[in-house]
PDB file as gemmi writes it, atoms N, CA and C in Angstrom:
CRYST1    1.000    1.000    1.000  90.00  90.00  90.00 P 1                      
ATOM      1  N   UNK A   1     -60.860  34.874 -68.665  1.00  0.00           N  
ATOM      2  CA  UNK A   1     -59.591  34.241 -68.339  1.00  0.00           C  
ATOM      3  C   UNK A   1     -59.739  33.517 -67.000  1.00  0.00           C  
ATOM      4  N   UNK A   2     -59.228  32.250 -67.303  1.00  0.00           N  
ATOM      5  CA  UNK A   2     -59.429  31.229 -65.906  1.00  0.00           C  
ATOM      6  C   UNK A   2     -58.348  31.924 -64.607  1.00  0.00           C  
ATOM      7  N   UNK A   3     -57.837  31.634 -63.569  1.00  0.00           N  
ATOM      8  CA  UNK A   3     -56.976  31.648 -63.130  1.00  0.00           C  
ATOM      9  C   UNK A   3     -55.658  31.094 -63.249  1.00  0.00           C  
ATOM     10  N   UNK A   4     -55.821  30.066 -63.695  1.00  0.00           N  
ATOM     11  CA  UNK A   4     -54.713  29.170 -64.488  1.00  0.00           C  
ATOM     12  C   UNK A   4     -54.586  29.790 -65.275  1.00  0.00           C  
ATOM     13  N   UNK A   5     -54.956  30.182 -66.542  1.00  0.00           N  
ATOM     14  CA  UNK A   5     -54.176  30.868 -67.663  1.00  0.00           C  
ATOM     15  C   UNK A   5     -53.909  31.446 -67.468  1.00  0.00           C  
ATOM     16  N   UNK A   6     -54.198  32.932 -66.441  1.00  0.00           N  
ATOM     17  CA  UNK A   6     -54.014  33.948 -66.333  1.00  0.00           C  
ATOM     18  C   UNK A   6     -52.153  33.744 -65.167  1.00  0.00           C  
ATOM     19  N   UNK A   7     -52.092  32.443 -64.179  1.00  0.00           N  
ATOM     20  CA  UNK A   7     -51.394  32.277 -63.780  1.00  0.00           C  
ATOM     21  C   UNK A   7     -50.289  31.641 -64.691  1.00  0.00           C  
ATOM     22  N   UNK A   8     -50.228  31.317 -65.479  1.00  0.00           N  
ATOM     23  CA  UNK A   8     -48.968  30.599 -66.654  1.00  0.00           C  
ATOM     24  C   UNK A   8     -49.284  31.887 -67.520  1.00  0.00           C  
ATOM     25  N   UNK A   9     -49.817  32.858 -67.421  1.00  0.00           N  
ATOM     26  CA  UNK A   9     -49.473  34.103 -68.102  1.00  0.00           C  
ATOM     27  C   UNK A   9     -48.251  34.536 -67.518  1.00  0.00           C  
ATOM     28  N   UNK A  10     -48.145  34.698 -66.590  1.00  0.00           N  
ATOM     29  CA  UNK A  10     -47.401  35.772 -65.314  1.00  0.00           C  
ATOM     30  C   UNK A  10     -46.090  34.699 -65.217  1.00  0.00           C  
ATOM     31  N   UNK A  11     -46.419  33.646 -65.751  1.00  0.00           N  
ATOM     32  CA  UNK A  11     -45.169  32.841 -65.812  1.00  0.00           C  
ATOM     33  C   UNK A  11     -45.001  31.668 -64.470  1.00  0.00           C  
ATOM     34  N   UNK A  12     -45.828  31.414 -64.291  1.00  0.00           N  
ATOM     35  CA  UNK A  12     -46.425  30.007 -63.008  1.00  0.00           C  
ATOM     36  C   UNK A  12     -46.176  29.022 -64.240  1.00  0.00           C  
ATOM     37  N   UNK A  13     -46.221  27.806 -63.245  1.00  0.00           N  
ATOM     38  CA  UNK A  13     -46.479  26.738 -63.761  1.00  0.00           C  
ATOM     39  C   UNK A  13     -47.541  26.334 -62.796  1.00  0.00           C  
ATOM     40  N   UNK A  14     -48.855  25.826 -63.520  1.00  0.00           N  
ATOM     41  CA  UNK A  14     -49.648  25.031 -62.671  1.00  0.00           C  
ATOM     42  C   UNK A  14     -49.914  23.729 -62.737  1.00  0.00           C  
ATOM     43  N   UNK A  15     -49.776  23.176 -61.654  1.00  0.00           N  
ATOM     44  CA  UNK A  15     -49.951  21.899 -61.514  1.00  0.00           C  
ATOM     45  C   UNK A  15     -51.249  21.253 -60.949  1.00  0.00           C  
ATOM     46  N   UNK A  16     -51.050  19.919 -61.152  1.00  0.00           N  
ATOM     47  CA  UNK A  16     -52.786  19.289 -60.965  1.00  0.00           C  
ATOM     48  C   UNK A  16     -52.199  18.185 -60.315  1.00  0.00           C  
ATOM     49  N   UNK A  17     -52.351  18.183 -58.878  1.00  0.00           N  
ATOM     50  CA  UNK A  17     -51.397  16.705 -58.260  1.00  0.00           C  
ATOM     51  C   UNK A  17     -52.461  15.876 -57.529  1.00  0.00           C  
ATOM     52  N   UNK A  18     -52.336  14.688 -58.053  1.00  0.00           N  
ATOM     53  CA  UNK A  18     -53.310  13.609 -57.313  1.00  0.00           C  
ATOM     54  C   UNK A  18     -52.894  13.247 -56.154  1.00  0.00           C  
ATOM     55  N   UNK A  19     -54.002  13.080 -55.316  1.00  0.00           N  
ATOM     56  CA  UNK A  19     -52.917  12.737 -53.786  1.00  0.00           C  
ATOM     57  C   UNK A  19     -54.475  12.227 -53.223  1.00  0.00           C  
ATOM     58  N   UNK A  20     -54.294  11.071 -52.073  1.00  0.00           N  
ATOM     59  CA  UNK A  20     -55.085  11.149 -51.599  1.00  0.00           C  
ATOM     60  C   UNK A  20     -55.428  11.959 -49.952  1.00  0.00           C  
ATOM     61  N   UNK A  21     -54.109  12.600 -49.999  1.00  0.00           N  
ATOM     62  CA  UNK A  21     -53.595  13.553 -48.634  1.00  0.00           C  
ATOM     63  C   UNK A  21     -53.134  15.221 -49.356  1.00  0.00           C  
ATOM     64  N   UNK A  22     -54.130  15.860 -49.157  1.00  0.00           N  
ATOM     65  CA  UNK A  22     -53.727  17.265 -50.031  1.00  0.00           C  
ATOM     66  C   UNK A  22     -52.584  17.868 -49.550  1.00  0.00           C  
ATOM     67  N   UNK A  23     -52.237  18.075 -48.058  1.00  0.00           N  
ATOM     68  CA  UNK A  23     -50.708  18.165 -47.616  1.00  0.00           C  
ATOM     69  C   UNK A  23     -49.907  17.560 -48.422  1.00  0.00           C  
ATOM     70  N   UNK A  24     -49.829  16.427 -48.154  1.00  0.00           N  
ATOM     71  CA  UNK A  24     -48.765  15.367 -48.474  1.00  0.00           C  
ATOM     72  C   UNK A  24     -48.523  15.880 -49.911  1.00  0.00           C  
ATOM     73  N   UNK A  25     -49.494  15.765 -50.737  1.00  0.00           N  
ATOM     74  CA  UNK A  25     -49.641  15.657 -52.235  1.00  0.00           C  
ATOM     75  C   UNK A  25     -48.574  17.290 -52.676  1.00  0.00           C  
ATOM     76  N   UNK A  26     -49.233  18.267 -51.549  1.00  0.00           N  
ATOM     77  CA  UNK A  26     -48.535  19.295 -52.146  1.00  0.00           C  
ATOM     78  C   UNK A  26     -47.054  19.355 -51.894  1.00  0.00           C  
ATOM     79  N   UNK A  27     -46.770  19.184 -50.168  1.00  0.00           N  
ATOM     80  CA  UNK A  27     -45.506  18.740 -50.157  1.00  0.00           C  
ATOM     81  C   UNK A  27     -44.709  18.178 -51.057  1.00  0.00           C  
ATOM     82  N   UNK A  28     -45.090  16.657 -51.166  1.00  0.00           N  
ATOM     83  CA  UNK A  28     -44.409  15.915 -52.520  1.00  0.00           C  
ATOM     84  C   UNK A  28     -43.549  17.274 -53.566  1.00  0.00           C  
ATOM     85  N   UNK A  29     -44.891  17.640 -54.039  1.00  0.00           N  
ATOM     86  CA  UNK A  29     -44.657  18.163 -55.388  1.00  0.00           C  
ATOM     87  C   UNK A  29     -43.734  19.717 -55.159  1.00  0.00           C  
ATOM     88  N   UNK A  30     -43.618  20.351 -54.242  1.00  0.00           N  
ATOM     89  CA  UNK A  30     -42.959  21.851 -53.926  1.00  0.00           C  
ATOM     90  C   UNK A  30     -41.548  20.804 -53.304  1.00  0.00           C  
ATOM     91  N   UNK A  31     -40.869  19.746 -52.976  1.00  0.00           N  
ATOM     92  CA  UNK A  31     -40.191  19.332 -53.097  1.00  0.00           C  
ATOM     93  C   UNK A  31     -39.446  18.698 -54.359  1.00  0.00           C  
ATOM     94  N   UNK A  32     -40.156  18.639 -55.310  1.00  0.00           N  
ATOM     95  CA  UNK A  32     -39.904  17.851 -56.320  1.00  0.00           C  
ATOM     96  C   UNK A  32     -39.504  18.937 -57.700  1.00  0.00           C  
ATOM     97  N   UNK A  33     -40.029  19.898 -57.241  1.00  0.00           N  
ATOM     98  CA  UNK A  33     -40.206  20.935 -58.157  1.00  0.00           C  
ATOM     99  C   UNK A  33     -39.041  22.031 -57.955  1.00  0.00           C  
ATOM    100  N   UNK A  34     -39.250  21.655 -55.513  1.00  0.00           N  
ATOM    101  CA  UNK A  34     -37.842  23.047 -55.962  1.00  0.00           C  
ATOM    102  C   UNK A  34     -38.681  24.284 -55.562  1.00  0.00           C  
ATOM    103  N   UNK A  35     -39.891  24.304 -55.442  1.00  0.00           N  
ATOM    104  CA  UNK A  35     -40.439  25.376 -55.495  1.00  0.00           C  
ATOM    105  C   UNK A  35     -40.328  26.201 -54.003  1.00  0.00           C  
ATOM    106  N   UNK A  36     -39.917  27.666 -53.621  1.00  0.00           N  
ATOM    107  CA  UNK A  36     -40.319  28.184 -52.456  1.00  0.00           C  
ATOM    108  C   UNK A  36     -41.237  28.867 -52.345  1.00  0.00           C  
ATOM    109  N   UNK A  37     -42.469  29.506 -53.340  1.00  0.00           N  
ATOM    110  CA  UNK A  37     -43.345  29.942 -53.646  1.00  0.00           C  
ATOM    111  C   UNK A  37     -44.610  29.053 -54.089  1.00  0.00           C  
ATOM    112  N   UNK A  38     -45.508  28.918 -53.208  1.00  0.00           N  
ATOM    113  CA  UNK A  38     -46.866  28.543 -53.602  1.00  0.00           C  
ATOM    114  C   UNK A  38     -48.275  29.618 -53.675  1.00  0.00           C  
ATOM    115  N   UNK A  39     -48.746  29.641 -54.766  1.00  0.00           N  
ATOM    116  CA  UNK A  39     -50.059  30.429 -55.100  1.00  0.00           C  
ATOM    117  C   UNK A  39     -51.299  29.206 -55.013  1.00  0.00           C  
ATOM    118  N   UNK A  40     -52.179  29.295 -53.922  1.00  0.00           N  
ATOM    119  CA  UNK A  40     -53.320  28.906 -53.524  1.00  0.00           C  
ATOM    120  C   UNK A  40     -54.626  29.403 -53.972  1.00  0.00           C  
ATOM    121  N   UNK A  41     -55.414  29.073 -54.379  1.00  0.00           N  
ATOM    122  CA  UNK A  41     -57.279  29.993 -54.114  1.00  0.00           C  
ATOM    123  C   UNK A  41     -57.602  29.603 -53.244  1.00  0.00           C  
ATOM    124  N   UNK A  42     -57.755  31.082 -52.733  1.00  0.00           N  
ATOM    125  CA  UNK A  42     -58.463  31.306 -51.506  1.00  0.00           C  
ATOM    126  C   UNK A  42     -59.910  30.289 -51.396  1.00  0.00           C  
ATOM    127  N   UNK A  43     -60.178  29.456 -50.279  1.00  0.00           N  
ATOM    128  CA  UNK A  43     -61.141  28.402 -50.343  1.00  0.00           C  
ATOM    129  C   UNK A  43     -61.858  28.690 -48.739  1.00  0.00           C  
ATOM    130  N   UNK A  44     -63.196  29.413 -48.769  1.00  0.00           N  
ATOM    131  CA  UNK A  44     -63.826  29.313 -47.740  1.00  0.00           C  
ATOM    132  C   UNK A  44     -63.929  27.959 -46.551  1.00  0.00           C  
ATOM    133  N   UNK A  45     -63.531  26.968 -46.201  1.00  0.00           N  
ATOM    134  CA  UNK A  45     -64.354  26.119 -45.506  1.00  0.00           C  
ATOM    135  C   UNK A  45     -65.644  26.322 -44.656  1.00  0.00           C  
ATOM    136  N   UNK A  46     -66.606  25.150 -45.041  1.00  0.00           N  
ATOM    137  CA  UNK A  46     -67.658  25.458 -45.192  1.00  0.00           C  
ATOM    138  C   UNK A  46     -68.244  24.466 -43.676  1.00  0.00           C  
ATOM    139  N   UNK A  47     -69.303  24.302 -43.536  1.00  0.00           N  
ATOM    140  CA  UNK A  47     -69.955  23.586 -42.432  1.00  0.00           C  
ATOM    141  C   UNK A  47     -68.874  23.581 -41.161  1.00  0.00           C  
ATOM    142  N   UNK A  48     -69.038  22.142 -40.713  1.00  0.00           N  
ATOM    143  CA  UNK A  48     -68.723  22.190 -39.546  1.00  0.00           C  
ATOM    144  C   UNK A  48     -67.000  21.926 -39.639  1.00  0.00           C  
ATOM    145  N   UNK A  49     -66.495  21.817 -40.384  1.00  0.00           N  
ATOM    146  CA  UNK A  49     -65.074  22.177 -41.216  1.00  0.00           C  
ATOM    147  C   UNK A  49     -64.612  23.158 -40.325  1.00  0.00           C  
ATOM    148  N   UNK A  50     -65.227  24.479 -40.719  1.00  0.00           N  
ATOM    149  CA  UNK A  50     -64.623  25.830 -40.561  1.00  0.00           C  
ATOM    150  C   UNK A  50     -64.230  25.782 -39.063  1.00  0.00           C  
ATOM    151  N   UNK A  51     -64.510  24.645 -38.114  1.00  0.00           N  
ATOM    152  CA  UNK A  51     -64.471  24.645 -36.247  1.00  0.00           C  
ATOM    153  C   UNK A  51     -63.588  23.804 -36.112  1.00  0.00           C  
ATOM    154  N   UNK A  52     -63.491  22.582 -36.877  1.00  0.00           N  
ATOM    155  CA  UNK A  52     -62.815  21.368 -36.466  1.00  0.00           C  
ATOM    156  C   UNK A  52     -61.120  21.125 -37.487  1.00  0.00           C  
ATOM    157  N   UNK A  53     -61.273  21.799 -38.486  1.00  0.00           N  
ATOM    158  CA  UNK A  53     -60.196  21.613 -39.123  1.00  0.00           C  
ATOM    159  C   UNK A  53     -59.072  23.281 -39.328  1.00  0.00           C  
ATOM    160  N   UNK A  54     -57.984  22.838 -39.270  1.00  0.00           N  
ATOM    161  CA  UNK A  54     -57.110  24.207 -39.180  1.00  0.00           C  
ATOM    162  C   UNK A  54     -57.438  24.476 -40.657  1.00  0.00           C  
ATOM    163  N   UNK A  55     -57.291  25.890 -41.488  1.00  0.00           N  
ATOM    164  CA  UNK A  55     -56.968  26.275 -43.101  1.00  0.00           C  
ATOM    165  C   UNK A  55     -56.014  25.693 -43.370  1.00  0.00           C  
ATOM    166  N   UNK A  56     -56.125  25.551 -44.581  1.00  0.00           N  
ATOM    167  CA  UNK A  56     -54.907  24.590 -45.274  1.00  0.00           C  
ATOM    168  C   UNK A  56     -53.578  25.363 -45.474  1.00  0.00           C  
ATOM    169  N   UNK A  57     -53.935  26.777 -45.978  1.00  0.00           N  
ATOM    170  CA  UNK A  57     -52.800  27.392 -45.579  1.00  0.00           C  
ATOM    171  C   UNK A  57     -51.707  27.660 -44.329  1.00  0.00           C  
ATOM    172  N   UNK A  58     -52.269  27.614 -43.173  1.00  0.00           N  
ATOM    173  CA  UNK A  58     -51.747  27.777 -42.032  1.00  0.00           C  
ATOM    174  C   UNK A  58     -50.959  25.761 -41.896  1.00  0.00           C  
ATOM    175  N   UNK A  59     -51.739  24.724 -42.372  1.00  0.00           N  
ATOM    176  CA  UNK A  59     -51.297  23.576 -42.048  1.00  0.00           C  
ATOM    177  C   UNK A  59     -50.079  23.088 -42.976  1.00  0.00           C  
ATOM    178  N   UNK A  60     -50.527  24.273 -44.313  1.00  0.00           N  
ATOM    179  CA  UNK A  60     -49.030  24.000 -44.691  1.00  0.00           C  
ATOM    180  C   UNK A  60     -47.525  24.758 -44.349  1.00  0.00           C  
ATOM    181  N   UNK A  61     -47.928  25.781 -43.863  1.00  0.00           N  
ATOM    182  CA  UNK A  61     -46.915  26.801 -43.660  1.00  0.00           C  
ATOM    183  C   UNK A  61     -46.213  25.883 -42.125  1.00  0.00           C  
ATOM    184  N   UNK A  62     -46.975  24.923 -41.439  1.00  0.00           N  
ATOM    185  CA  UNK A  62     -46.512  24.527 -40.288  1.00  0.00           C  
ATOM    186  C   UNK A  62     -45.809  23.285 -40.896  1.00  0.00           C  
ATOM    187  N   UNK A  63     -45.575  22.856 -41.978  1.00  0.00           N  
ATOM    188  CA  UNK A  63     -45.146  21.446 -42.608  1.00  0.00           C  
ATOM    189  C   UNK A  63     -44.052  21.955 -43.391  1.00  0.00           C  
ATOM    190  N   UNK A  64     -44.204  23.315 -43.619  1.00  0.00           N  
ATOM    191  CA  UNK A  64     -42.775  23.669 -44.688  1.00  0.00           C  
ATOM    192  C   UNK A  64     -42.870  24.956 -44.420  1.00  0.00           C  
ATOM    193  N   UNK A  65     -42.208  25.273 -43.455  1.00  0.00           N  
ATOM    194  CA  UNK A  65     -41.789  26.724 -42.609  1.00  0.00           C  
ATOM    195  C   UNK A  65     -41.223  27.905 -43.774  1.00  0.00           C  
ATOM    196  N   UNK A  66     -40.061  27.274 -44.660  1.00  0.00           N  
ATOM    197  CA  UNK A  66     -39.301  27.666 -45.676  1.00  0.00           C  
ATOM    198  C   UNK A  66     -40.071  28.488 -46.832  1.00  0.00           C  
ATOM    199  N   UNK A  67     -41.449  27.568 -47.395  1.00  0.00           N  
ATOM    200  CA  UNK A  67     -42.476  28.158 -48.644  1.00  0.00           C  
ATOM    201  C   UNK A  67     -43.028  29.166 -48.364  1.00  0.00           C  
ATOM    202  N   UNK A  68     -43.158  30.214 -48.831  1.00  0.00           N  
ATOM    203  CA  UNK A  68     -43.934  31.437 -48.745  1.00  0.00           C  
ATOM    204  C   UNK A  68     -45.566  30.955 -50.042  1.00  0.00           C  
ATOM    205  N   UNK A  69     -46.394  30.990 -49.108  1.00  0.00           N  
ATOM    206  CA  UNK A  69     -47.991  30.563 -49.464  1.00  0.00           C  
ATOM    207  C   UNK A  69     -48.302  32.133 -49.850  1.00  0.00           C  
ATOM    208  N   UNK A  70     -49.009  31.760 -50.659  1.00  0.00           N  
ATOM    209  CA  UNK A  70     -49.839  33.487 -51.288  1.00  0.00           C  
ATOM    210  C   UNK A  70     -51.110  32.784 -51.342  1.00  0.00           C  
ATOM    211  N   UNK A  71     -52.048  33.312 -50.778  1.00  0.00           N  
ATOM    212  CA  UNK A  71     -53.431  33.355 -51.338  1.00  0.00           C  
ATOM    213  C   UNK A  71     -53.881  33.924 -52.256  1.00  0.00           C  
ATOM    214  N   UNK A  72     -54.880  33.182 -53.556  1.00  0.00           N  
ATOM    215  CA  UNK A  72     -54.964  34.252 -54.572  1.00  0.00           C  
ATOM    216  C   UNK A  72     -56.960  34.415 -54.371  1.00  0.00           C  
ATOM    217  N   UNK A  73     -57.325  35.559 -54.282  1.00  0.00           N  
ATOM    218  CA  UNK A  73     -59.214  35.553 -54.377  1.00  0.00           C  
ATOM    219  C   UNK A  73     -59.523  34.975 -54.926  1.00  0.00           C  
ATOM    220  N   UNK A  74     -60.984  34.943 -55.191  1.00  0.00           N  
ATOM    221  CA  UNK A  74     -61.799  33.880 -56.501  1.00  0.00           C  
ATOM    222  C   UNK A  74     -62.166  34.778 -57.014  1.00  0.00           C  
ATOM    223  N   UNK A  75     -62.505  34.881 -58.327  1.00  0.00           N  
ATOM    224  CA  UNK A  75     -62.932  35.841 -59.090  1.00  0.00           C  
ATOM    225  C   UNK A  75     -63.815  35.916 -58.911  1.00  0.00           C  
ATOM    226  N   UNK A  76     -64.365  37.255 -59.489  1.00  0.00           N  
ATOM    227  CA  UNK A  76     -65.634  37.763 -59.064  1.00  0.00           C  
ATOM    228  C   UNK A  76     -66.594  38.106 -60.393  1.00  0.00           C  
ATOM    229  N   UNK A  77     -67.892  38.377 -60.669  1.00  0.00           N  
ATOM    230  CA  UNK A  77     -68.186  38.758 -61.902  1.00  0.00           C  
ATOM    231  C   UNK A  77     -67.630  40.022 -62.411  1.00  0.00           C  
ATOM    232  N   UNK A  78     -67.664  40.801 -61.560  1.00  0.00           N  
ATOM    233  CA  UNK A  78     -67.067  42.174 -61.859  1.00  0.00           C  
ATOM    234  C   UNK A  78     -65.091  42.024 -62.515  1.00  0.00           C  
ATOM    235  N   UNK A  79     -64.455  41.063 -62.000  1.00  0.00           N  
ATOM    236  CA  UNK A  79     -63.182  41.283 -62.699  1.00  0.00           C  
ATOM    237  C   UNK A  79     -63.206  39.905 -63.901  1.00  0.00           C  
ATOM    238  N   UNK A  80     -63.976  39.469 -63.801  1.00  0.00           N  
ATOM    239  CA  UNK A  80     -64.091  38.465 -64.992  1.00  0.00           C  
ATOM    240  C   UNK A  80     -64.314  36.909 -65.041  1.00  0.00           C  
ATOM    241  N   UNK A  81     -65.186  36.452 -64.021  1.00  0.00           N  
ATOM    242  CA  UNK A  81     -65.475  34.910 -63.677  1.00  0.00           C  
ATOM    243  C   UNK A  81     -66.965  35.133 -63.885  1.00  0.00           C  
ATOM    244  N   UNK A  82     -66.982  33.915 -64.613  1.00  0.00           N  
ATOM    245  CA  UNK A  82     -68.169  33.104 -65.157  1.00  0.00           C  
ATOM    246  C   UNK A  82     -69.253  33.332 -64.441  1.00  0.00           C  
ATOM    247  N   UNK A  83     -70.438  34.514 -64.538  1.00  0.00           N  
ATOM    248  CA  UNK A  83     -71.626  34.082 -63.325  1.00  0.00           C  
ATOM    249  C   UNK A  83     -72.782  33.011 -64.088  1.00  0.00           C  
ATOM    250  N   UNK A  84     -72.271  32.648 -64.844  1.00  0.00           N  
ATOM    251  CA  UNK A  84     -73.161  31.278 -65.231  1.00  0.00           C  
ATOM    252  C   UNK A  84     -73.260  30.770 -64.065  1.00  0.00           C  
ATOM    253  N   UNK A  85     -72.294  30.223 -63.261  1.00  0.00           N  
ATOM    254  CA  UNK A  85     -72.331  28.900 -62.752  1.00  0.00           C  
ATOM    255  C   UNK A  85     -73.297  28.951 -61.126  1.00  0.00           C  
TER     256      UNK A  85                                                      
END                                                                             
């Protein structure tokens, strides 16, 4: 089970929003939607990222004070993600 399915199991709706500003893009859409709840995957930043740029979670919680952000893990082989890849 992907995370997406498993999240429109539980009764989410997931969305896929094009943006060329991932703030912006999400903003847009948790305005548009209404939503005060956002579910994220958890996303390491990697290289020189992890020094120079804030988490995206913290940059959104400073853009929309109101949304409560949840981080969700990445799966692991042990609870059921693909170790093909």
């Amino acid at each position: 089970m992907t995370r997406a399915s498993g999240s429109v199991d539980l009764g989410a709706e997931v969305l896929r929003v094009p943006a060329s500003d991932v703030i912006a893009g999400l903003e847009q859409a948790v305005k548009d939607k209404g939503a005060t709840h956002l579910f994220l995957a958890r996303d390491e930043a990697r290289g020189l990222k992890r020094f120079t740029e804030r988490p995206l979670p913290d940059r959104l919680i400073d853009r929309m004070p109101h949304l409560d952000v949840h981080l969700v893990g990445a799966p692991t082989p042990a609870n059921g993600a693909d170790s093909s890849r």
